[in-house]
C-alpha positions as CSV (number, residue, x, y, z in Angstrom):
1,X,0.0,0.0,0.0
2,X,1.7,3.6,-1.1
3,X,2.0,6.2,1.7
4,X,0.2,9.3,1.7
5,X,3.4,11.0,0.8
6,X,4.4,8.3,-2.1
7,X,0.9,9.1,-3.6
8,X,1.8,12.6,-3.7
9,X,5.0,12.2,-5.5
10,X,3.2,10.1,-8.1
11,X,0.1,12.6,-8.4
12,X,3.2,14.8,-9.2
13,X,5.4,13.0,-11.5
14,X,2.0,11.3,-13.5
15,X,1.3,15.5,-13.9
16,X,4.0,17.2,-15.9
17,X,1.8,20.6,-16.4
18,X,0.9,21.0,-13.2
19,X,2.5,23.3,-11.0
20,X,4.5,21.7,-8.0
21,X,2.9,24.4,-5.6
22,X,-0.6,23.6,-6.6
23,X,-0.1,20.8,-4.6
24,X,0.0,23.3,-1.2
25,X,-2.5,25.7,-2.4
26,X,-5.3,22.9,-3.4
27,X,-5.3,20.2,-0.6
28,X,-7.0,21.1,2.3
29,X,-7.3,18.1,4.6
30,X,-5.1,14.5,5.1
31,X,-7.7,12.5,3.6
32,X,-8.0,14.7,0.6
33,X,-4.0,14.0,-0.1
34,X,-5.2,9.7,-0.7
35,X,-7.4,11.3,-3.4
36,X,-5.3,11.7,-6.6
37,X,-8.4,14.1,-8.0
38,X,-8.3,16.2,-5.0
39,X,-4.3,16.9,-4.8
40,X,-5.4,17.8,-8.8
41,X,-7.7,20.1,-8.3
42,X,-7.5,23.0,-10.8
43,X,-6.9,26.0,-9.1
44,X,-3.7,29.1,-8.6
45,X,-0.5,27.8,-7.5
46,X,1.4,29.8,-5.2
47,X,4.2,30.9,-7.9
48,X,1.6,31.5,-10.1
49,X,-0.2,34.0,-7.9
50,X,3.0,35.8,-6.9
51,X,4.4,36.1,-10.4
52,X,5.8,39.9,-8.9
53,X,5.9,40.7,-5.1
54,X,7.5,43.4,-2.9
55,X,7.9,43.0,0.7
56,X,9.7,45.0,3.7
57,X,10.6,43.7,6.8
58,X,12.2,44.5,10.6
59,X,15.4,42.2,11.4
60,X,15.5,41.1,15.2
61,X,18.6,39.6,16.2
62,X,18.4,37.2,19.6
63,X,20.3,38.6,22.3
64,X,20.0,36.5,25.6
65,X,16.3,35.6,25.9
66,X,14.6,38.2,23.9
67,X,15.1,39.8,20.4
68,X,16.4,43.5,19.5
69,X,15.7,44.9,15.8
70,X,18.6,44.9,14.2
71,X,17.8,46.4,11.2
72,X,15.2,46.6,7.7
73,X,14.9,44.1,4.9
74,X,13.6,45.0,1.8
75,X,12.8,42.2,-1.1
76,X,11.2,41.6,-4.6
77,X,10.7,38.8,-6.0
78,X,9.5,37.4,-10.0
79,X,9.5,34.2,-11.2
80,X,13.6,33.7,-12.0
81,X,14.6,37.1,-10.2
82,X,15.1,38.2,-6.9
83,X,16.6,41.4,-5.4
84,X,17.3,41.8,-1.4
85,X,18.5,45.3,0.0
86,X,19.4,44.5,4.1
87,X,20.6,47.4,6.4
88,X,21.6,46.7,9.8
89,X,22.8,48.4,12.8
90,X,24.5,48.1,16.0
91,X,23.7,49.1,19.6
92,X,24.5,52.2,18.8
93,X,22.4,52.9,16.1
94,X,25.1,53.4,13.5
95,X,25.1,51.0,9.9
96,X,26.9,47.7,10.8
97,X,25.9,45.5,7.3
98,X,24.7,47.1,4.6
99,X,24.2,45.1,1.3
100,X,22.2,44.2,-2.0
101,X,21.9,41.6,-4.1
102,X,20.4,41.0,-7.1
103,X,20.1,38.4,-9.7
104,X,18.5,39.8,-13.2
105,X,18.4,36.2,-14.9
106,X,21.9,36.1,-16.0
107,X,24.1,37.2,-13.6
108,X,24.3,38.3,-9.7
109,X,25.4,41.4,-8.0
110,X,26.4,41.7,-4.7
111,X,26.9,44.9,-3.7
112,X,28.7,45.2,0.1
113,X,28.0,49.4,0.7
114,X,29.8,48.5,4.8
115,X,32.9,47.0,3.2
116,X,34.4,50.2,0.9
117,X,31.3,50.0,-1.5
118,X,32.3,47.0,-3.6
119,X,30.3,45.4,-5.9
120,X,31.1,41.9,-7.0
121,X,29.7,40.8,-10.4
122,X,28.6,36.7,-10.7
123,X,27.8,34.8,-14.1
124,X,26.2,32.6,-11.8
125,X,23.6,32.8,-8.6
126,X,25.6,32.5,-5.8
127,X,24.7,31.4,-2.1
128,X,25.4,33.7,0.4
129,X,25.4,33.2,4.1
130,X,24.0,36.5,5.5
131,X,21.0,36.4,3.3
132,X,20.0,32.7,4.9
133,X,16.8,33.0,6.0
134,X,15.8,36.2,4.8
135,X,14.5,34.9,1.2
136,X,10.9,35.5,2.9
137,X,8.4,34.2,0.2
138,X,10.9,31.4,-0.8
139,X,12.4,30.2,2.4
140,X,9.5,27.8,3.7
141,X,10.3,26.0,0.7
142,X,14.6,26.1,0.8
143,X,14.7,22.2,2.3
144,X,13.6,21.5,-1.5
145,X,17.1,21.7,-2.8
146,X,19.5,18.8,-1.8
147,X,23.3,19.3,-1.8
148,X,23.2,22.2,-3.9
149,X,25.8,24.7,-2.5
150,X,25.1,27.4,-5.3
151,X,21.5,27.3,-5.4
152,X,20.6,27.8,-1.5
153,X,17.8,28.7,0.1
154,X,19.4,32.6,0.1
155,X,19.3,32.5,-3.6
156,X,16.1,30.0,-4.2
157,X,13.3,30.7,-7.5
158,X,10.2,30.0,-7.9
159,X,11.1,28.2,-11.2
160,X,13.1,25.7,-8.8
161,X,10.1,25.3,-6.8
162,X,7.7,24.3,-9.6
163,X,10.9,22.2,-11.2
164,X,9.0,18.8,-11.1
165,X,12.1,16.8,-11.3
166,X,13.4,18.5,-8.1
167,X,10.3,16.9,-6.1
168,X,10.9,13.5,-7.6
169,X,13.7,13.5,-6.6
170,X,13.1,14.5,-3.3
171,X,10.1,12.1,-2.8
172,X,12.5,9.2,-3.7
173,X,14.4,9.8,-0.5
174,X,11.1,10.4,1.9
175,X,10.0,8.3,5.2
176,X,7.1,7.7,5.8
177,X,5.2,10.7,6.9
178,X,3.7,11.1,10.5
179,X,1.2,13.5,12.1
180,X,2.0,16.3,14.8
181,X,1.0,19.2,16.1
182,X,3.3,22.4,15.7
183,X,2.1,25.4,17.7
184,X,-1.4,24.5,17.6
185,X,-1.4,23.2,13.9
186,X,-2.0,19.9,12.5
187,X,0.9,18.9,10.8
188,X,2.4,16.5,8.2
189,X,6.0,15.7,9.1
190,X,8.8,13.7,6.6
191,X,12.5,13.0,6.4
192,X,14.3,13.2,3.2
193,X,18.1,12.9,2.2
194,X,20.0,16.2,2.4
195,X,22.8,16.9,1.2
196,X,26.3,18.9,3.4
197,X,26.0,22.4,4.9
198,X,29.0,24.6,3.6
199,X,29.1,26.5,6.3
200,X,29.8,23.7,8.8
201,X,32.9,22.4,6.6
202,X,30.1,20.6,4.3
203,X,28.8,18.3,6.8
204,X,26.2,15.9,5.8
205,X,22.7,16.4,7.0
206,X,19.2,15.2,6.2
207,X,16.4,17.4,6.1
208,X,12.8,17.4,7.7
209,X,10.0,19.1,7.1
210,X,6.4,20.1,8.6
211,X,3.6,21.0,6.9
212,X,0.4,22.8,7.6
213,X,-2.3,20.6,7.1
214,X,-4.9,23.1,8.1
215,X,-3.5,25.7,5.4
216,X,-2.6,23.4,2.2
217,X,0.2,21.7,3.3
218,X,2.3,25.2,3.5
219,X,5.5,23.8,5.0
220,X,5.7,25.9,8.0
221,X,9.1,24.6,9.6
222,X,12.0,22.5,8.3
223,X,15.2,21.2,10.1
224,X,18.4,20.2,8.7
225,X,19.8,17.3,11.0
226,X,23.0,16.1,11.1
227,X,24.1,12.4,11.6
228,X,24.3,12.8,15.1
229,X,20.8,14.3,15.4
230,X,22.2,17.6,16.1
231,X,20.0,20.5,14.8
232,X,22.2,22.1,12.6
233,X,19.6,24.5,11.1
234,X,16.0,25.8,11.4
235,X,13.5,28.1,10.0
236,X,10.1,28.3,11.3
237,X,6.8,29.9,10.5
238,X,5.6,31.3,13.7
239,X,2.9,33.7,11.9
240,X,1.3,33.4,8.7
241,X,-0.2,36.3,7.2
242,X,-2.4,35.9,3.7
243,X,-2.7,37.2,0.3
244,X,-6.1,37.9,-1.1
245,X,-6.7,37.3,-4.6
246,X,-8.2,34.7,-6.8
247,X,-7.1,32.2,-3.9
248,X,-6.1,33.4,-0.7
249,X,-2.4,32.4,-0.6
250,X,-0.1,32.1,2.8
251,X,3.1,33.6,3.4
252,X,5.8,33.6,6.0
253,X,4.1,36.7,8.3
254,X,7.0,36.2,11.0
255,X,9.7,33.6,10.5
256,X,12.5,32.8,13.0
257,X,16.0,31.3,11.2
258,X,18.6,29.5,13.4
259,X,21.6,28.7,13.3
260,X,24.1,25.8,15.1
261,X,27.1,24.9,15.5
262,X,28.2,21.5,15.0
263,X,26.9,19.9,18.4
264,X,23.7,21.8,18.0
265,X,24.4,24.7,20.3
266,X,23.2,28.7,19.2
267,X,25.0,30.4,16.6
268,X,23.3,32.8,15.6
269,X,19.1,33.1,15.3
270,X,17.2,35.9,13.8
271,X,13.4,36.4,13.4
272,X,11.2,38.1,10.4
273,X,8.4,40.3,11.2
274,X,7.0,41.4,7.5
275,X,5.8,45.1,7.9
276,X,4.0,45.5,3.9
277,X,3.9,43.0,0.9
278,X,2.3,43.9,-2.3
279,X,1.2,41.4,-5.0
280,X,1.7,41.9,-8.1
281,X,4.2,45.0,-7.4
282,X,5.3,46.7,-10.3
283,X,9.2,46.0,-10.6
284,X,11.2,47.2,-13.1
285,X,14.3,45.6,-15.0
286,X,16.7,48.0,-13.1
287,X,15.4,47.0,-9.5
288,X,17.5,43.6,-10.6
289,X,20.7,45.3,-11.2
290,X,22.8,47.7,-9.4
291,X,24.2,50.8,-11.0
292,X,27.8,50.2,-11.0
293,X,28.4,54.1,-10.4
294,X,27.6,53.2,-7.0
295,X,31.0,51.7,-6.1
296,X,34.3,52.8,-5.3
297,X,35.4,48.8,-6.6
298,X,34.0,46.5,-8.9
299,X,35.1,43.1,-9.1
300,X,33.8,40.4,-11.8
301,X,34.7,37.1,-10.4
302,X,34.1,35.5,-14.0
303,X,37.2,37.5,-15.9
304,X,38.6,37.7,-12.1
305,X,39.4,41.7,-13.0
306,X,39.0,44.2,-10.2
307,X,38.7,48.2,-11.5
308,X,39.0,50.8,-9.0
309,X,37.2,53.6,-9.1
310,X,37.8,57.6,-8.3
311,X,34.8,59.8,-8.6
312,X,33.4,57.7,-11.3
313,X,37.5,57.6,-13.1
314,X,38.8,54.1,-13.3
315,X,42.0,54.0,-11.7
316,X,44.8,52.4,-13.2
């Protein structure tokens, strides 16, 4: 007899056309995921209905027991772009981090205005630590992609997420799923192979991964565990808030991200409180680039040239 989550993988992989997220935005109970026509019911996908979204949000930092903004996040998102612009600040109140990233299509800039204004140039996404966790409409979904250093969750598209081959795969590796409640919610839990976390000197981990029965099986927390069962990473939902439209869609309202060291103890842990989100923003081409008048060094890590610049002079 298949597993509910082994029937889900087949409704999937027997649906080429179909939308991976349709999945989360169509199924409303467990018994409805053992019915192949319910899990198919037409209807928007998430990526679909936030084809172009802007959000803004406060950064709290943990600091002993409680959490102290640290700073202001602000986001868009389209189906194979992404920009992020994060400013923090210290105790003080004075700019500690300041950066932007962007990633047009075809290539990513990462623009560091706290370290000398330099901008980096990528023909390629590339993952970056400090954005982990701060992908807000993408990040429920980061457990999706398995070993894949350059494509983490800090860099994640919705093209990945509706990538049928990348839930095949993942559904080849589940356990069998179980039911719990997480804060109040009914909740599908599974395992699946991981892959190795960079930032922990690549060590292996699987991954697991709750989700919200109640709202369409949004995954609303995911851990990535490592071979001793130490929690190595976390992000969970602890708010949703919901976007009206020709579905009403969930998002990540407030999201906590944490981090661990090797034998599980507290790195570092951060929490997402969104402040605005508009669907279906307008966004233009240039929001996905940065103007490279803007730095006093620019550094293309394809050619691996660096040009200085002097009140817009290059500098021999």
């Amino acid at each position: 007899m298949q597993t509910t989550w082994h029937k889900l993988a087949y409704a999937l992989s027997s649906a080429p056309s179909i939308a991976v997220l349709l999945l989360f935005a169509s199924v409303r109970n467990a018994a409805a995921a053992d019915d192949l026509s319910e899990i198919m019911m037409a209807g928007t996908s998430y990526a679909r209905a936030l084809q172009s979204v802007r959000c803004a949000a406060d950064v709290e930092g943990k600091v002993g027991d409680k959490y102290e903004k640290v700073g202001k996040i602000e986001y868009g998102v389209q189906q194979n772009k992404i920009y992020f612009d994060d400013v923090e600040k210290d105790a003080e109140g004075k700019v500690s981090w300041s950066q932007r990233y962007t990633w047009d299509g075809k290539r990513a800039e990462d623009f560091f205005r706290s370290d000398n204004q330099t901008l980096i140039i990528y023909d390629h996404r590339v993952a970056s630590p400090v954005m982990e966790g701060i992908n807000i409409l993408l990040d429920p979904f980061a457990f999706l992609l398995q070993n894949r250093n350059e494509r983490s969750g800090s860099c994640m598209m919705f093209s990945e997420i509706l990538n049928l081959e990348e839930w095949k795969s993942l559904a080849k590796t589940a356990t069998i799923p179980k039911h719990e409640k997480l804060n109040g919610h009914e909740c599908v839990v599974a395992e699946f192979k991981g892959g190795n976390l960079p930032r922990l000197n690549n060590t292996p981990y699987r991954s697991r991964v709750w989700l919200d029965v109640e709202h369409g099986f949004f995954p609303v927390q995911w851990q990535r565990i490592s071979e001793s069962d130490k929690i190595l990473d976390q992000y969970t939902v602890t708010s949703l808030g919901f976007l009206e439209g020709d579905q009403r869609m969930p998002y990540p309202k407030i999201s906590e991200f944490t981090m661990n060291n090797q034998d599980g103890q507290l790195y570092n842990k951060r929490r997402l409180t969104v402040t605005g989100v508009e669907n279906n923003a307008s966004i233009s081409p240039e929001e996905f680039q940065i103007d490279p008048s803007l730095a006093n060094t620019i550094q293309d890590s394809a050619l691996q040239t660096t040009i200085k610049i002097d009140h817009g002079k290059a500098v021999p």
